[in-house]
C-alpha positions, 0 to 999 in steps of 0.5 A: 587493448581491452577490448581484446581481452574482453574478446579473449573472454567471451571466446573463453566462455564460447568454447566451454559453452560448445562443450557443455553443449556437446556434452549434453547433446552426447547425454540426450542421445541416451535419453529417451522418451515415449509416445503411445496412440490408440490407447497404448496399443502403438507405442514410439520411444525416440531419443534426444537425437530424434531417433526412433529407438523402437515401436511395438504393436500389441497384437490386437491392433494388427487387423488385416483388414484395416491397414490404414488405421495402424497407419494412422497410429503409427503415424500419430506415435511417431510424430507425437514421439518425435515432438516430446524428444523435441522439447525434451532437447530444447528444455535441456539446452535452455537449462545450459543457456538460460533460456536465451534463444541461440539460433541453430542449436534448439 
């Protein structure tokens, strides 16, 4: 019969942890980070749901003529974006649960 209990308790601590991750993954959503390439001439926001929020070009990297490289830069932003809003996650839900490592959640 203990050891019902303790298992009682460690679904206690389960369910306030599911929330507190919830919570916190409702709160990263809100949270945005930034990312720029070829010099802060693209530049990629994402937020904690690894969401592009939005991208802006300054005027002078648009050249007709070299499609490719906006490409490239665009590319290069998104991605760099995509990893900072990453990590950001991941430090966050380390912060929640110590730094031990939970399969599925980073």
């Amino acid at each position: 019969m203990k050891n019902m209990g303790n298992m009682g308790g460690m679904m206690k601590q389960a369910q306030k942890l599911q929330k507190k991750m919830l919570k916190m993954q409702e709160e990263l959503a809100s949270k945005t980070v930034e990312a720029s390439a070829g010099g802060g001439m693209v530049k990629v926001v994402a937020d904690g749901s690894q969401k592009i929020k939005s991208i802006v070009l300054e005027k002078e990297i648009v050249d007709p003529e070299d499609i490719d490289m906006l490409q490239d830069l665009i590319l290069a932003a998104t991605n760099d974006a995509l990893n900072k809003s990453q990590e950001m996650v991941s430090s966050e839900m380390g912060k929640l649960t110590g730094g031990f490592n939970i399969p599925g959640l980073t």
